[in-house]
Chimera marker file (.cmm) of the C-alpha trace (Angstrom):
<marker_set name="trace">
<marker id="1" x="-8.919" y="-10.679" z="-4.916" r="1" g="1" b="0" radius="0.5"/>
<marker id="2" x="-6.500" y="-10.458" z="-7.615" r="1" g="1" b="0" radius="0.5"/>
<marker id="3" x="-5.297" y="-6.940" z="-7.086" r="1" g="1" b="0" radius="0.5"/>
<marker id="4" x="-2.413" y="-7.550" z="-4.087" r="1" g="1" b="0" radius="0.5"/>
<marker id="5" x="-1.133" y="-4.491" z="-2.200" r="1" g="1" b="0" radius="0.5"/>
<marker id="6" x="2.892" y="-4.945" z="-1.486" r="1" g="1" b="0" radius="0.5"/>
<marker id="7" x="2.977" y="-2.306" z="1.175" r="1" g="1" b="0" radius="0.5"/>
<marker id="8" x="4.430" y="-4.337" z="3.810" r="1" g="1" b="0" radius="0.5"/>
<marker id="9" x="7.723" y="-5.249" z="1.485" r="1" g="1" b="0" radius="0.5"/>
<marker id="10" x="8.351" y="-1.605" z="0.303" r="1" g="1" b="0" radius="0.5"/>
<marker id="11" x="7.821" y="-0.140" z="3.596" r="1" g="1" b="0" radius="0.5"/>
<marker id="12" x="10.897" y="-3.074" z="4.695" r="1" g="1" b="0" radius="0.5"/>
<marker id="13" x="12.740" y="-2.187" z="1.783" r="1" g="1" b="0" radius="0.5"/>
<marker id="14" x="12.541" y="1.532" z="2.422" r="1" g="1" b="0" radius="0.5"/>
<marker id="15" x="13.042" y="0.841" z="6.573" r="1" g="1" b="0" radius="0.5"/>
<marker id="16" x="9.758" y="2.734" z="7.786" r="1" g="1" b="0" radius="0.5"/>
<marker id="17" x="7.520" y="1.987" z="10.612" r="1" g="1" b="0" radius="0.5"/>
<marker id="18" x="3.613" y="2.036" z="9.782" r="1" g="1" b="0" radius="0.5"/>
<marker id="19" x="3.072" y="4.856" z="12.199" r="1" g="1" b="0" radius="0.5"/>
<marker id="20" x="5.639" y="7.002" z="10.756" r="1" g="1" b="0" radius="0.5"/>
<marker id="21" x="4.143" y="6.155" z="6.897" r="1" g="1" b="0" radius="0.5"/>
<marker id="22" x="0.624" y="6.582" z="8.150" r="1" g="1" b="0" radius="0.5"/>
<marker id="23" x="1.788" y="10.341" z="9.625" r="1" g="1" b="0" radius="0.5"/>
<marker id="24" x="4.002" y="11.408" z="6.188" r="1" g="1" b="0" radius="0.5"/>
<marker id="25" x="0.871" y="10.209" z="3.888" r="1" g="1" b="0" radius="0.5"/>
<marker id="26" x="-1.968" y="11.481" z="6.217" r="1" g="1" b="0" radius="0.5"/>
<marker id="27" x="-3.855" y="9.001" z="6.761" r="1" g="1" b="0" radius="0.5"/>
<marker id="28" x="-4.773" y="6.898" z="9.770" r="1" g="1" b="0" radius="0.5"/>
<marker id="29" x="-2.402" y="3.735" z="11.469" r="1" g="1" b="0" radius="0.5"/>
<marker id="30" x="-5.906" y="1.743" z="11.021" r="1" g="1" b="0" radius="0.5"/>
<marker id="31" x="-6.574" y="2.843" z="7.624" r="1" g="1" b="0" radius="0.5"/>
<marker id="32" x="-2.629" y="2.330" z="6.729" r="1" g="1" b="0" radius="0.5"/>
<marker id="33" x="-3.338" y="-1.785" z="8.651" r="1" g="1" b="0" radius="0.5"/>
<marker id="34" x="-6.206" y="-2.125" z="6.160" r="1" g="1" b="0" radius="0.5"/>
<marker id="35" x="-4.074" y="-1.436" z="2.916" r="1" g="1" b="0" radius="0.5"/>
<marker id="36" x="-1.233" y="-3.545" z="4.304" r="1" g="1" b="0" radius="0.5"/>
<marker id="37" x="-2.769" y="-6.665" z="4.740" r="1" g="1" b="0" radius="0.5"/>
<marker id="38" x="-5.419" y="-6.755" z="1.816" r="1" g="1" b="0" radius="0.5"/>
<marker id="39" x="-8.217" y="-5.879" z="3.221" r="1" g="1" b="0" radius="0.5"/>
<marker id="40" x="-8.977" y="-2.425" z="1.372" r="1" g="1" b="0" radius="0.5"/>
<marker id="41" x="-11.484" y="-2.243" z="-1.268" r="1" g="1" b="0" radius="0.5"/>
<marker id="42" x="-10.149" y="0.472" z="-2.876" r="1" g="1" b="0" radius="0.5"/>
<marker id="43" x="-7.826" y="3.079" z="-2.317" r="1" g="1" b="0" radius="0.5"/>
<marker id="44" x="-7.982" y="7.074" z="-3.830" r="1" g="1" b="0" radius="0.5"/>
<marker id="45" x="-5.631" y="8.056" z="-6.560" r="1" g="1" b="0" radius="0.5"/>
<marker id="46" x="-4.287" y="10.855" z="-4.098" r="1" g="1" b="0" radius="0.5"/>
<marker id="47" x="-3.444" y="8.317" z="-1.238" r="1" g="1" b="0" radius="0.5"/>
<marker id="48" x="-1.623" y="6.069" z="-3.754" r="1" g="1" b="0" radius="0.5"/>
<marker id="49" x="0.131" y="9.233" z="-4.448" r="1" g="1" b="0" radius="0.5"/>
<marker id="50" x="0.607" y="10.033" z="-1.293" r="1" g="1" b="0" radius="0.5"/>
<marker id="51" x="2.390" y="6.863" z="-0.751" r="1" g="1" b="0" radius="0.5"/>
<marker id="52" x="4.504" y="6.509" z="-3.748" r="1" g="1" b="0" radius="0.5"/>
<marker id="53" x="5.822" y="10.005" z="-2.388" r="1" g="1" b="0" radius="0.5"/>
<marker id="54" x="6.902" y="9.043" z="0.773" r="1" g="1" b="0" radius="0.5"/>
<marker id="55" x="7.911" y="5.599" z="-0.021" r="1" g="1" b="0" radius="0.5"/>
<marker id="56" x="10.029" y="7.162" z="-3.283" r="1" g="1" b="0" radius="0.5"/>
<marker id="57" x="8.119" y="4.609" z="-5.191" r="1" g="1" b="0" radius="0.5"/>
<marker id="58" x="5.796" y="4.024" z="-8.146" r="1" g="1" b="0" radius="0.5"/>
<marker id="59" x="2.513" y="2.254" z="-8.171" r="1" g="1" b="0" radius="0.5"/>
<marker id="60" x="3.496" y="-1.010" z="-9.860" r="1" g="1" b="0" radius="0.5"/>
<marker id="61" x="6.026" y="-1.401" z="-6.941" r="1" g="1" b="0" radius="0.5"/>
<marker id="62" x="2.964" y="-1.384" z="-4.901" r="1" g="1" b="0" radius="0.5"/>
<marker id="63" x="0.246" y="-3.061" z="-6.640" r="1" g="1" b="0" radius="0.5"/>
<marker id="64" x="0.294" y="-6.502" z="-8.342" r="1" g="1" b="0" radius="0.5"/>
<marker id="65" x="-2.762" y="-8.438" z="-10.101" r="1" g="1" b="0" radius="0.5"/>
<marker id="66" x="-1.938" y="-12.127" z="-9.393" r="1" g="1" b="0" radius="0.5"/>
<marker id="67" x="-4.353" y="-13.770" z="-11.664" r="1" g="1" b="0" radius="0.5"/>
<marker id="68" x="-6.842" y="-16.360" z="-10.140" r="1" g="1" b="0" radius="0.5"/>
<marker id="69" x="-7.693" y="-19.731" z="-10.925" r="1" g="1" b="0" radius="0.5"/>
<marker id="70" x="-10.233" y="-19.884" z="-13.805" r="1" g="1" b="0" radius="0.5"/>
<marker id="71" x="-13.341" y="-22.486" z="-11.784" r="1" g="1" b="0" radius="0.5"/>
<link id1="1" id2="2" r="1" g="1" b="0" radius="0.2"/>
<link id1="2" id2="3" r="1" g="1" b="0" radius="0.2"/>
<link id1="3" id2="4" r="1" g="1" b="0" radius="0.2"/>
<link id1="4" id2="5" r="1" g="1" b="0" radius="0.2"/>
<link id1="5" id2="6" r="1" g="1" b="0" radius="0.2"/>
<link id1="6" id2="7" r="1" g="1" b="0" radius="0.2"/>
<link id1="7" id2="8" r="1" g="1" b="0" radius="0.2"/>
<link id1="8" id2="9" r="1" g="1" b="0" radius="0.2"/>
<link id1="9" id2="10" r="1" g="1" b="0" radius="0.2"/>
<link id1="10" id2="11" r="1" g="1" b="0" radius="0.2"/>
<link id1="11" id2="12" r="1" g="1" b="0" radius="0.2"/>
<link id1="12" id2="13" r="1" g="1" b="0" radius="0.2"/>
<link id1="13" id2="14" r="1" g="1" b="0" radius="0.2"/>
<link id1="14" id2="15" r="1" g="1" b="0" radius="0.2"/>
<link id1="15" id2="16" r="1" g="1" b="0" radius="0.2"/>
<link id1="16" id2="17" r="1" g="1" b="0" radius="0.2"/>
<link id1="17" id2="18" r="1" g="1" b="0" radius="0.2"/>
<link id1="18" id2="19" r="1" g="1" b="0" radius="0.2"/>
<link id1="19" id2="20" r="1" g="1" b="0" radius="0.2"/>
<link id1="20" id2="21" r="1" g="1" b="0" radius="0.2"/>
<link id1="21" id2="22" r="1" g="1" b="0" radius="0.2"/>
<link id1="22" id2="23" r="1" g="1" b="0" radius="0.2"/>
<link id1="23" id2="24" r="1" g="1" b="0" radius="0.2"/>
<link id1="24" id2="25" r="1" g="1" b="0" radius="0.2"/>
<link id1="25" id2="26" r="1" g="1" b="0" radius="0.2"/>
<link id1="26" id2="27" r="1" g="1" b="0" radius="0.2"/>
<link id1="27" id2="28" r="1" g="1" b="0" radius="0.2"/>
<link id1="28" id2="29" r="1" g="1" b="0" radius="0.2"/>
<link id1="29" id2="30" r="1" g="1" b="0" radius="0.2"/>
<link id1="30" id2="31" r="1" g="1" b="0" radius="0.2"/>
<link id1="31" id2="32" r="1" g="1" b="0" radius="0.2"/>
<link id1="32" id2="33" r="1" g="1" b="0" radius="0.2"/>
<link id1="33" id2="34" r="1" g="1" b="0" radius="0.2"/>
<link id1="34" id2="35" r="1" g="1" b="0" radius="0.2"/>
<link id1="35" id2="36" r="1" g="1" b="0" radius="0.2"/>
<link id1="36" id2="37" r="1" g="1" b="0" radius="0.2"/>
<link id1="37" id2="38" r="1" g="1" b="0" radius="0.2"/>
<link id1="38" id2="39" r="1" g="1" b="0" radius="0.2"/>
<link id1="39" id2="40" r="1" g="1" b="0" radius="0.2"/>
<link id1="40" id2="41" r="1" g="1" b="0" radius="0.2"/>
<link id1="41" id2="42" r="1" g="1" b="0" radius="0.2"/>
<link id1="42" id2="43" r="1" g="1" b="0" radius="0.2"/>
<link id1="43" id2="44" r="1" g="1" b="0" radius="0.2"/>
<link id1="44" id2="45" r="1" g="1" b="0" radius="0.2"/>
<link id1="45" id2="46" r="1" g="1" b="0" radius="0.2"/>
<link id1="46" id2="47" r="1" g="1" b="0" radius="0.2"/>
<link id1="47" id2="48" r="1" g="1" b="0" radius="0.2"/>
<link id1="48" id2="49" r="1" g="1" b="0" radius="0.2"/>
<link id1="49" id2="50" r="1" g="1" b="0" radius="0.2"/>
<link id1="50" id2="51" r="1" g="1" b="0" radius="0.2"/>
<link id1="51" id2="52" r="1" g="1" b="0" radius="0.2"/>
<link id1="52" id2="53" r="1" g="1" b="0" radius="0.2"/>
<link id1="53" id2="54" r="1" g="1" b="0" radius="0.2"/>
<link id1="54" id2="55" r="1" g="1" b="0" radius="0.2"/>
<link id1="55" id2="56" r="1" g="1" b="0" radius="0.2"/>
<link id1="56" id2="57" r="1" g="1" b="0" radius="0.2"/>
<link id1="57" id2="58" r="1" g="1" b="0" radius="0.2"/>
<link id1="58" id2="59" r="1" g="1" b="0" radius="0.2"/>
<link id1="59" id2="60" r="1" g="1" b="0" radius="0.2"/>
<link id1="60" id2="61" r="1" g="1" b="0" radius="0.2"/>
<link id1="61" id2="62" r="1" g="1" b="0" radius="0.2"/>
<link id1="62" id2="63" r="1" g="1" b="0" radius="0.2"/>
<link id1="63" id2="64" r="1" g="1" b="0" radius="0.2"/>
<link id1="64" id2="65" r="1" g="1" b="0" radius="0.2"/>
<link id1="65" id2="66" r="1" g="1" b="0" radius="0.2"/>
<link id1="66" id2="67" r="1" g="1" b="0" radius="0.2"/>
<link id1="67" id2="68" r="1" g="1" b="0" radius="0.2"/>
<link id1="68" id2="69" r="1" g="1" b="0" radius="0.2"/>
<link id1="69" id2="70" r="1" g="1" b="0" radius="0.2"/>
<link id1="70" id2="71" r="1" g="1" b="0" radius="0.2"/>
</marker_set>
């Protein structure tokens, strides 16, 4: 997928546990897991807010689009 989610580096950068992200943006440690490692197929305008709030972020320090290989 070329849309990659840089939640794990912020969250270093900004020195916060998953649990204690997960509890600040209200939403679950499993559901946090899922947007950390890529495997989310879409996240809600208000979580993405949610987590630019408590990471004292913006979205493009988030999200990337890493452009595939044309076949």
């Amino acid at each position: 997928m070329p849309i990659v989610v840089n939640l794990d580096v912020m969250m270093a950068k900004r020195k916060i546990g998953a649990t204690e992200l997960a509890q600040r943006v209200g939403i679950t440690p499993a559901n946090l897991s899922i947007l950390k490692n890529n495997k989310a197929k879409a996240i809600r305008f208000s979580t993405l807010e949610a987590l630019c709030r408590a990471l004292e972020c913006r979205p493009a320090d988030l999200l990337d689009y890493v452009e595939e290989d044309a076949p």
